[in-house]
N, C-alpha and C positions, 0 to 999 in steps of 0.2 A: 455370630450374634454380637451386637453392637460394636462390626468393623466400621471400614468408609473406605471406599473405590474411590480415585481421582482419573479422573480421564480429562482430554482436552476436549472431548465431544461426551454429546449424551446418549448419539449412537452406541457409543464404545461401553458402555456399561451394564449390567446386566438386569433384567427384568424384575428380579428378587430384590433390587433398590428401593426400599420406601418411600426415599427423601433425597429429590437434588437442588442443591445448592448451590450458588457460581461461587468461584473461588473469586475472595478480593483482588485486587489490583494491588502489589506494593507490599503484598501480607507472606507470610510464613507460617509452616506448620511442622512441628517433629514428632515424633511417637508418640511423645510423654504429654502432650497439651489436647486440649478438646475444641478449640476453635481459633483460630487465624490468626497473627500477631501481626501486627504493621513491622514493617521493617524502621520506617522515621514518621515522623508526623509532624508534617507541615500548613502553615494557611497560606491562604492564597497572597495575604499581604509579606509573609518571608520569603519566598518565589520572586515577586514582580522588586523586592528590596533587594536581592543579591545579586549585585554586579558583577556575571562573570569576565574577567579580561580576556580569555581565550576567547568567547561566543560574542564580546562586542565588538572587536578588531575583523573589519572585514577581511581584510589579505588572510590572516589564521582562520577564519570560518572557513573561506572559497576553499584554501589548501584541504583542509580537514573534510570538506565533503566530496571534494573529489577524488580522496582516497579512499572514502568509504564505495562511493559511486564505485572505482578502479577495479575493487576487493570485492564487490559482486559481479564483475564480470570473470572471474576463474571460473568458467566451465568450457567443456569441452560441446555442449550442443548448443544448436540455434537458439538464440534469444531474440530479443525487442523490446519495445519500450508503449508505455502505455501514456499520449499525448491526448489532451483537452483542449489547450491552446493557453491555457494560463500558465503563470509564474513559474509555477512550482514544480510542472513537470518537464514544463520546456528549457529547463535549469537542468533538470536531470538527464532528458534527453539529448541536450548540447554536448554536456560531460562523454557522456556514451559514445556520441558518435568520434567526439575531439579521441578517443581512446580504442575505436573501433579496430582500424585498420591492422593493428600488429595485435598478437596473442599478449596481452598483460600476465599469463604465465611465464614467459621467456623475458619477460623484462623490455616485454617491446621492440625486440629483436626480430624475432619470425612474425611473417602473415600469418592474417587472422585465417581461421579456415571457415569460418562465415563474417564475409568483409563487409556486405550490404544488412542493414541495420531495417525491419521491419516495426513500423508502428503502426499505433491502433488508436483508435475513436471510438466511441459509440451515441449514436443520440437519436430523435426523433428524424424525421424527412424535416429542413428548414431549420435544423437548431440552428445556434449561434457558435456553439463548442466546435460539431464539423467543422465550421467554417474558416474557424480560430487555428485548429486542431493540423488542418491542409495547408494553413499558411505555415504554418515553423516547421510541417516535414518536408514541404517544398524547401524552405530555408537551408534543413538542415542536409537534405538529400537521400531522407529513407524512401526505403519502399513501403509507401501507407497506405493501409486498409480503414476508409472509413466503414464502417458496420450501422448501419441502419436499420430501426426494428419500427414495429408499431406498435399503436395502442393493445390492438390486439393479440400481440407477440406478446408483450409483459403481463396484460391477464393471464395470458396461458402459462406462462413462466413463474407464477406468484409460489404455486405448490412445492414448486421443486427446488424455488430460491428459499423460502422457509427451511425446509426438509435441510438443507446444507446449512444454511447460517443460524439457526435455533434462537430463532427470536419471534415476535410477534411485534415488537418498536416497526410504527410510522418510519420514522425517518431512515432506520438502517433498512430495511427492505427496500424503501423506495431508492436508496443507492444502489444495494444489491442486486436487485433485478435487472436493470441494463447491465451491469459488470457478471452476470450471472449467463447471458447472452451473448458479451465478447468474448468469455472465456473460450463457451463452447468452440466458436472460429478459432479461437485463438489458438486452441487445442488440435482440432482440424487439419489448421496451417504445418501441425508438427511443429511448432513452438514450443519450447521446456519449461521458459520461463524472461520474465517480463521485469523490466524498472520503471516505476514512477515516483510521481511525488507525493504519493501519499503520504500521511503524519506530518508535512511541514505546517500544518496548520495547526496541529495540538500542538508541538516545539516551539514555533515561534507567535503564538497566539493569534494567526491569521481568521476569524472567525470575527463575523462582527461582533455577537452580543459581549468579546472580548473587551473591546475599546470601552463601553459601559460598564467593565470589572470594579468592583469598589477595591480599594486602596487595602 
């Protein structure tokens, strides 16, 4: 009587739950408090005013992401890379392959023991992405899978992309569902696991209604 279960899903919790609540973004909680503490609290005009030098110096950025890029490839199973044909993942997907060929365990020493680099697409018959998506894996030299669905396929997919990402948001389903349908291939393929670009557009504010941010 008046515990509180935290789970990262709401699968994972139990029935006897009253009340779920999402946990904030950015907040903390210990024994002793009854609701969530921000860690800092910022506005959006301290953000766009502080000049970091390390994240404005190009040469220190590219370094810095290609090590993080470098530091997700440590595994020992097949990977690949999840390409659009825009910016942010063809960035990521360059890094990957420029690092493919020897094992980043060994310090780049030994072959990789998966040396060929699979990517993935996903989009309607006629998108623009495919399109985009086959030109830089041709560039870069993966073996790509573009994955084409229908209209019909993401109707039928809406239940079970819900059911996983536990939201009822327009806009994150309608991402979800196609990415909900490359998985499965992607799965299929015996792929472990996948890099793209995602997040560079919340980091570096690549979002249009961005550019109209007020000050």
């Amino acid at each position: 009587e008046g515990g509180a279960w935290f789970a990262s899903e709401m699968k994972a919790l139990p029935d006897t739950v009253a009340t779920v609540l999402s946990f904030p973004p950015g907040h903390y909680m210990t024994q002793e408090m009854t609701e969530p503490q921000p860690y800092h609290s910022y506005s959006y005009g301290d953000v766009m005013r502080a000049r970091s030098p390390v994240y404005s110096d190009p040469a220190r950025l590219y370094e810095e992401l290609e090590r993080a890029v470098v530091s997700h490839m440590m595994c020992d199973v097949p990977y690949g890379v999840l390409i659009s044909g825009g910016l942010d993942s063809s960035i990521i997907s360059a890094l990957v392959c420029k690092h493919a060929a020897k094992r980043v365990e060994s310090g780049e020493k030994e072959d990789a023991w998966y040396p060929r680099i699979h990517s993935f697409s996903v989009g309607l018959e006629g998108s623009p992405d495919l399109a985009h998506a086959r030109e830089m894996a041709d560039h870069l030299g993966t073996v790509h899978h573009a994955i084409k669905f229908t209209v019909e396929e993401a109707i039928a997919a809406l239940s079970n992309t819900i059911y996983h990402i536990e939201t009822y948001d327009t806009t994150t389903i309608r991402s979800s569902t196609p990415m909900t349908l490359m998985a499965q291939k992607i799965k299929a393929l015996g792929i472990k696991m996948v890099l793209s670009g995602e997040g560079a557009d919340e980091i570096f504010a690549g979002y249009l209604y961005v550019a109209k941010a007020p000050d």
